[in-house]
N, C-alpha and C positions, 0 to 999 in steps of 0.2 A: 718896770711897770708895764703893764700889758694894756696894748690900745684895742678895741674895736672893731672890728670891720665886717661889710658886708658881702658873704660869698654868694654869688647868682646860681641859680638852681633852677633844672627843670621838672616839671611836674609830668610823671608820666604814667598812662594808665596800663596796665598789661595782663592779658590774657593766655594762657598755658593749658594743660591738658595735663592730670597726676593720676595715677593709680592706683587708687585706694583695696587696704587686704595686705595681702601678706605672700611673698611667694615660698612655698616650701624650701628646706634647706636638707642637703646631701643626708644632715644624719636624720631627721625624721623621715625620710625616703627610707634609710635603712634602720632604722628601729621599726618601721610598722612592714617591712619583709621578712623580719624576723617574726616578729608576734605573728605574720601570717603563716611561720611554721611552725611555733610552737609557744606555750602557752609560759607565759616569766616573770618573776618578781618586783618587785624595784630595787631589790640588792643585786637580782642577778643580772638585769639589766645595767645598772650601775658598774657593776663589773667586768661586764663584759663590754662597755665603749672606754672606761677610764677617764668616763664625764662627773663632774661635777655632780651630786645627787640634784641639784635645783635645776640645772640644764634637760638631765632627764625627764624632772617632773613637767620642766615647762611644756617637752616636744610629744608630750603624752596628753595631758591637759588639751594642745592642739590638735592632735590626730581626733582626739576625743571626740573636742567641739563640735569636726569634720562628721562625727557618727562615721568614724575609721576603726576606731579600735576603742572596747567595752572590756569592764574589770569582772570578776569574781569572786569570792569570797570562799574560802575553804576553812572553816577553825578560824586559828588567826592570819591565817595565807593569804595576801591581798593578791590574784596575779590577774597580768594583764593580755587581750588576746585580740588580735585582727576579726572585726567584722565578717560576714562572707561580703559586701561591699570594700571594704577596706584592705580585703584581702587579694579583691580582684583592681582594684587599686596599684595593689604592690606591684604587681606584673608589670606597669607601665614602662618605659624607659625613662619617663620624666613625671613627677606627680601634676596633675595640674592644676595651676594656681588658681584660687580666687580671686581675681584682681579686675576692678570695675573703673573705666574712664571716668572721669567727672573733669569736666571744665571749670576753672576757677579765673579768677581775677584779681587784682592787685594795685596798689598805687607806689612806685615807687619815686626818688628822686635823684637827679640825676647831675654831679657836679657840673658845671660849667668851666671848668679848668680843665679837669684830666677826662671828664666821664664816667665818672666811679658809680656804682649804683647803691644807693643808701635809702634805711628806711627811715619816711619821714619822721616816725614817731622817735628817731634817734637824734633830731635834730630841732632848733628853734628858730622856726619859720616865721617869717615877718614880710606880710605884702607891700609892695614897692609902694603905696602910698601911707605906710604907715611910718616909714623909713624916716629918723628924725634931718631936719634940716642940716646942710656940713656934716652930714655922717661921711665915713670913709666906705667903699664901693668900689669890691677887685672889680677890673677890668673880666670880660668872658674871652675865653682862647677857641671854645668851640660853641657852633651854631646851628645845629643840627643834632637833635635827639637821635641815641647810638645806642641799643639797648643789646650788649655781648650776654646772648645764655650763659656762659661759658662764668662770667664775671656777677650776672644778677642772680642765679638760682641759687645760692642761700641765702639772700634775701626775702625771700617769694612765700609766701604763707601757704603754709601746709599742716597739717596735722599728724600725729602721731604714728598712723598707720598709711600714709601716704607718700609717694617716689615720685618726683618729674619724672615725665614722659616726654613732653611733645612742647615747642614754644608755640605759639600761635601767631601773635602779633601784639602790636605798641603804637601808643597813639598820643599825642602830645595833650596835654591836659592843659598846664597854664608856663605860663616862664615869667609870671610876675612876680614869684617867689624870691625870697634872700634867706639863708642862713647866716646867722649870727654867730659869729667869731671871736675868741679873744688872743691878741698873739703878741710874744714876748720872747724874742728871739726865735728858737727852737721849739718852745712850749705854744703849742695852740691849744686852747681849749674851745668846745663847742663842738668837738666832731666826735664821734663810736671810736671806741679800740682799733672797728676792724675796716675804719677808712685808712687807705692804701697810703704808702709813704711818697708816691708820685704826688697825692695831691696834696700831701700834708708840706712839702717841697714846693708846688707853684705857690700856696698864699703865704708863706715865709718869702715868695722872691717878689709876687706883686704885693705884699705887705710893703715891703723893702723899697719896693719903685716907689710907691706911692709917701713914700716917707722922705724920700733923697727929693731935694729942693729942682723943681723945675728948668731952673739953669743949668745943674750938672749936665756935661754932655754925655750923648748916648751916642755911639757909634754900630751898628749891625748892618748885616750883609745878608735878610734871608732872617730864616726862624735860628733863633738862639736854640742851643741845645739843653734842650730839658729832658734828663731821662724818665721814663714812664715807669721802669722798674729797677729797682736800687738795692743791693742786701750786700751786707756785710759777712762775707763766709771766706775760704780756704781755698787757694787753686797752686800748685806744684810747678817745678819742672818736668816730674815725670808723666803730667797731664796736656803737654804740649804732643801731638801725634802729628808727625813729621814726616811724609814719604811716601810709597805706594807699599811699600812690603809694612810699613806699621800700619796701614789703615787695613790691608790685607788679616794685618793678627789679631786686632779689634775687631773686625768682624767674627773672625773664627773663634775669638774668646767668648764673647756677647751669645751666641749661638750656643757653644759648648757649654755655657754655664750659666743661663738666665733661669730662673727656679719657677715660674709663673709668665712672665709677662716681655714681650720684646717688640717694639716699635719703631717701622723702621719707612724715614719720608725722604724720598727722591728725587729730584726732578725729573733725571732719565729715569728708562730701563730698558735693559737689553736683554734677551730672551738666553742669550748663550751663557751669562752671567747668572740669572737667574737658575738658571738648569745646572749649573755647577754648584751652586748653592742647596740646591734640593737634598742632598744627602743631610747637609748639616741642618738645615728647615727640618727637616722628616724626623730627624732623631730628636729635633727641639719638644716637636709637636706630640712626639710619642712618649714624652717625660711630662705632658702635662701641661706643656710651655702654649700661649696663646701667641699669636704672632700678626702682628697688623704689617699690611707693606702698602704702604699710600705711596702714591705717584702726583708728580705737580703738574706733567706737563698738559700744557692743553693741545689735546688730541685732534680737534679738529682743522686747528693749525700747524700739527705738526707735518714734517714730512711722511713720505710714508717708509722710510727704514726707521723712525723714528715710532712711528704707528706700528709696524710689525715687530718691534722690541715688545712694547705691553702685548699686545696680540698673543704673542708667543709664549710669556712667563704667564699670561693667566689661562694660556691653554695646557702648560706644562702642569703648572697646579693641578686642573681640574684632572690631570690623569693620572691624580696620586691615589690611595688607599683613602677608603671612608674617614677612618680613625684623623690620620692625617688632615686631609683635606678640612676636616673641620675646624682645625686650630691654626691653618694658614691660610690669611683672610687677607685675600686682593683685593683693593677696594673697588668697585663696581665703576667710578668716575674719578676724574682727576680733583687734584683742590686749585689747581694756576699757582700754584706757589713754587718758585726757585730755591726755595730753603733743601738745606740738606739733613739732616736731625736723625739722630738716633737716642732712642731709651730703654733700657731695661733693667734688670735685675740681675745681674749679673757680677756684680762685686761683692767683696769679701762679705760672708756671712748674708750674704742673698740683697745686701742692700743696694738699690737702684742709681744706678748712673746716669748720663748721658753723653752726647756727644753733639758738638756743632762746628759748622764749617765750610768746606769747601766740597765735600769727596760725595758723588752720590754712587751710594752705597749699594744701588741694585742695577748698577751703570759695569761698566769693564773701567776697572780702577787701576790704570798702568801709566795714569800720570802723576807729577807731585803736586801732592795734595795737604791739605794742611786741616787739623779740626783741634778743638780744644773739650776736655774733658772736663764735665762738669759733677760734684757729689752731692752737690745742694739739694734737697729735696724741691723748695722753694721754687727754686728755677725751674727743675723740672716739671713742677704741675704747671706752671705758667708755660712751659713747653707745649704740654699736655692739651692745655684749653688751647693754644692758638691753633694746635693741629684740629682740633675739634671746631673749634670756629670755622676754618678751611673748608671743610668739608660738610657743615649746615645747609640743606638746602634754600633756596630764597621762599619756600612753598611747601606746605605738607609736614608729614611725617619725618622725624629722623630716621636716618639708616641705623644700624646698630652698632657700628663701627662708630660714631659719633656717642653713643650711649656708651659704648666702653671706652674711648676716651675722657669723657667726663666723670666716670666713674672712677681712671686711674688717675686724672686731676684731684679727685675729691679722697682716694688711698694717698695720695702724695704730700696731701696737704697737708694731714695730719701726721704725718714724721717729723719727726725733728731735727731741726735746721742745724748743716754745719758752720760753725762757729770758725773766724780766723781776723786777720786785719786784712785780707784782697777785696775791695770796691767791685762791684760785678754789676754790670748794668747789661739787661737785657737787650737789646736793639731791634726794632723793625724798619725796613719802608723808609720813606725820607729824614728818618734820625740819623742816617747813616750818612744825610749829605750836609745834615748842620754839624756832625763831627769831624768833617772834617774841616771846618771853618772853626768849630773849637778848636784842634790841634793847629791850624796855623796861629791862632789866639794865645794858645798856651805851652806851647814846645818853645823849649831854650837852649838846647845842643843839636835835634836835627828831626829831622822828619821824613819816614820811608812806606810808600805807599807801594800795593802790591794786587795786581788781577794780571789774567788769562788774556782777555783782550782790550784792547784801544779802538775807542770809537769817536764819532764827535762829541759825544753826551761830557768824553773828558774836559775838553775845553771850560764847559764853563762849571762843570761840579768838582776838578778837583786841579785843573791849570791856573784857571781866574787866583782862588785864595792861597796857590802854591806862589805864584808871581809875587803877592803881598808877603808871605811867609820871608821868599827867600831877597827879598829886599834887605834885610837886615843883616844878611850875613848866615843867615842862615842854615847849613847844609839840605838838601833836600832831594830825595829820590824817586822816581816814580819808574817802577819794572813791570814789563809786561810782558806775553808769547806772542802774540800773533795780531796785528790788525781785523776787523771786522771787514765783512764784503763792502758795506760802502764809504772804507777809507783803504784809498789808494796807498802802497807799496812807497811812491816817490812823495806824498803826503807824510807818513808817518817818520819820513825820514828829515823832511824837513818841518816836521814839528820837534824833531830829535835836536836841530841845529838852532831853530828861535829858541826852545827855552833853555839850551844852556848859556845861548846867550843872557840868558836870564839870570842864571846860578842855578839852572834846576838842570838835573842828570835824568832823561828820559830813557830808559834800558831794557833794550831785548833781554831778556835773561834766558834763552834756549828752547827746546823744544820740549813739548808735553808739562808746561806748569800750569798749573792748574789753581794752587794755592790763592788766598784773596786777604789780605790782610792791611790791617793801617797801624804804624808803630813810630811813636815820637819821645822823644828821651831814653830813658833806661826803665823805667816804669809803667808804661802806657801802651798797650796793645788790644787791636780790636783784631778779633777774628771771626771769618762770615761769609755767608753766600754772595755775598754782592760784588759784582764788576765796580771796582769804583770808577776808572779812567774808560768804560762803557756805557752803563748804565743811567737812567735817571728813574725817579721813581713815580710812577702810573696811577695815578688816582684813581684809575678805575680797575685797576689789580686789586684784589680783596688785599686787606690786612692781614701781612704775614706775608706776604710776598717773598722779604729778605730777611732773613732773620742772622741777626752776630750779637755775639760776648764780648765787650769789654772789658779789661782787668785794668785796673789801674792799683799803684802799690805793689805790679807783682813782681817786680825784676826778672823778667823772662825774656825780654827783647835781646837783649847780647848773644843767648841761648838758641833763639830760634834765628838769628840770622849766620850763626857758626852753622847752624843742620840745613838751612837751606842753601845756602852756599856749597856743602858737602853734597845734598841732593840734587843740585842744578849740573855739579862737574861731573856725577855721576852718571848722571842720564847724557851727556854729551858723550862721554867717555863710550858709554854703552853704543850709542847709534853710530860713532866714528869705528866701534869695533866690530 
């Protein structure tokens, strides 16, 4: 039996910028260069693209409209022929479009759990004073109207011959709203198809709260882990990249084989690294390949060898060939994000991968590094849009690197999703430090956590609920390279001696690791940008800050502590030789 309840929703009003018309396409570019040398059929034009007869007739129809190209009549010879406008047209390098601004407007709403953005005409909106008495009424998780272009723009009311452009701004309208719910386990009704399974997940859980008898006890430490984004798809052993020479061949595969499209975000770069890379850039770009190389770090805080790494790769760029230069696209500013990410199209039969992790990829990659290979399309548009969010201005205009990422969010979307039994939860920002309070929650043989460095931020995000973990008996690991500047040498050592007194093994693991992972039973592994025994998470770091994959169900943990184990002796071996 399905009860009731009332979900909180905000009302919000929002204004955008579309452009209405239509932008020419490569082949009416080259059908009316033709007609402007000679005069053709519609069979012989049919023929000679090996289009569809209705494609031809459409892109003729429109040159038409344009007063580009005008028909003739011979007997019964229908032929068609370029304007002297149309013809002086052709010449162009690019046709140019029709396409006229118009500012529009919109109401959309916006959950109170996850933040989703829904039209309200999908839902059955009830004002809080009409709310019957003893109604049941989720609780709200968030307070502040969050409107992600990235996540509202197929929302957004548009017409037929019209593209977003440009977001404008968002403005709170009313929050005395509720949408009405019916839930029944798993089955909620009351929401669209294309409300997210994040949120369809909170009112299943505060259904749940609200249903368990007020006496039960609640025990939490911090925000409970609720993941944002969930699918059900496929992840291997041989999608685990382990080392400095496999992320080495990942790149150099991604490069040699991406058919369209390669996306590739940072936190460093280094200019010597980048310049080694240029041959295989140049050959990508000259096959056709579009190639983004976003950078996170923020420039004005960086040092300055740190500052003359980008300096240097976006000076190297600019002194490539026209052709080139046009399809490797540095981005003009940083996004502040420590994510490492790569995407392309580079798998079998041109279909789109990814990559997440540790390794920055336009960095000098000669330490162990660790990332996880992704096939889902799914996830990767969701990739897609947070790099696109990163790099949104707070003001103005988008750059076009944000427009071509929403565009390959919105190609990705529509692919069809790999099918498997591995749980994949996407991670950003402070998910990563209520996971690990889940994994001390939920590990029953052992617990092994894993970053580059140790700072105080470990103590209390991943010492405090290591201490509770390993209460039990629990096994419990935490490895690390190197301390941070302001944790002393004779500190890290005696935080090495409290927590085994603990039952918790605090462990140099050698020099140049680089890798960041968290891994509990034989099933359970995150892997990710994030310092966990460093870091804490920055509220005022945009979203996206840290990005990691979770697999759970994938029995890959046994796997990857044999290969890092193998890469840790290796790289010791190396520096002792």
């Amino acid at each position: 039996m399905k009860r009731q309840f009332y979900l909180p929703v905000f009302k919000v009003g929002v204004a955008y910028v579309v452009k209405q018309g239509r932008a020419w396409t490569a082949f009416e570019h080259a059908l009316l260069w033709h007609l402007a040398e000679t005069h053709s059929t519609l069979d012989e034009l049919r023929t000679l693209s090996g289009l569809p007869t209705r494609l031809v007739v459409g892109a003729l129809l429109e040159l038409m409209g344009a007063g580009w190209v005008s028909l003739t009549v011979h007997g019964s010879a229908v032929r068609f022929a370029a304007t002297p406008v149309g013809a002086q047209s052709a010449r162009k390098t690019k046709l140019n479009d029709n396409l006229v601004p118009r500012r529009r407007s919109d109401t959309l709403c916006l959950d109170r759990l996850v933040g989703s953005a829904i039209d309200p005409l999908d839902l059955t909106l009830v004002h809080r004073d009409k709310i019957p008495a003893g109604a049941a009424i989720l609780p709200s998780r968030t307070f502040t109207p969050t409107v992600s272009p990235t996540d509202g723009i197929e929302r957004l009311f548009m017409l037929e011959d019209e593209s977003f452009e440009e977001w404008v701004d968002h403005r709170l309208n009313s929050q005395n709203f509720y949408a009405l719910v019916a839930v029944g386990g798993d089955d909620i009704e009351g929401l669209p198809e294309y409300a997210p399974l994040a949120l369809r997940q909170a009112i299943a859980e505060e259904a749940e709260r609200l249903d368990t008898p007020a006496s039960a006890p609640v025990a939490l430490a911090g925000a409970a882990y609720r993941p944002s984004r969930r699918y059900q798809t496929d992840v291997g052993p041989d999608d685990l990249i382990v080392g400095t020479e496999a992320h080495l061949e990942i790149l150099e595969h991604v490069l040699a084989n991406a058919r369209s499209s390669v996306v590739i975000h940072s936190c460093f770069v280094s200019g010597g690294s980048v310049n080694r890379l240029l041959p295989a850039l140049t050959a990508a770009a000259n096959r056709g390949v579009t190639i983004e190389l976003l950078w996170g770090l923020r420039y004005a805080d960086a040092t300055r060898r740190s500052q003359a790494g980008v300096n240097a790769a976006r000076e190297a760029i600019a002194k490539l060939p026209d052709k080139a230069r046009r399809r490797i696209l540095f981005a003009d500013k940083e996004t502040s994000s420590h994510a490492k990410v790569l995407i392309a199209d580079s798998g079998p039969q041109g279909r789109f991968e990814g990559y997440v992790g540790s390794c920055n990829w336009l960095s000098t990659i000669d330490w162990t590094e660790l990332s996880i290979r992704i096939r889902d399309p799914r996830v990767l548009a969701d990739l897609a849009g947070m790099l696109a969010t990163l790099l949104i201005p707070p003001h103005g205009s988008w750059g076009g690197d944000v427009h071509r990422l929403v565009k390959l969010k919105k190609r990705l979307s529509g692919l069809s999703p790999v099918k498997g039994d591995i749980t994949l939860d996407l991670l950003i920002d402070r998910e990563h430090l209520a996971l690990v309070r889940h994994a001390r929650d939920d590990a029953q043989t052992r617990i092994v956590c894993a970053c580059d460095l140790l700072g105080p931020a470990g103590e209390t995000s991943v010492f405090v609920p290591m201490r509770v973990a390993a209460q039990s008996d629990l096994p419990v690991e935490l490895q690390f390279n190197r301390p941070t500047d302001s944790v002393r040498p004779d500190r890290a050592i005696a935080a090495q001696t409290e927590l085994a007194n603990a039952g918790i093994a605090l462990r140099d693991v050698g020099p140049d690791f680089h890798a960041k992972y968290l891994l509990w039973d034989d099933k359970n592994l995150c892997v990710t940008s994030f310092n966990w025994l460093a870091t804490t998470a920055d509220p005022w770091k945009p979203k996206g800050s840290e990005i990691g994959i979770l697999l759970s169900g994938s029995d890959l943990n046994n796997a990857l502590l044999e290969q890092m184990e193998r890469q840790v002796l290796k790289k010791v071996a190396s520096m002792a030789g």
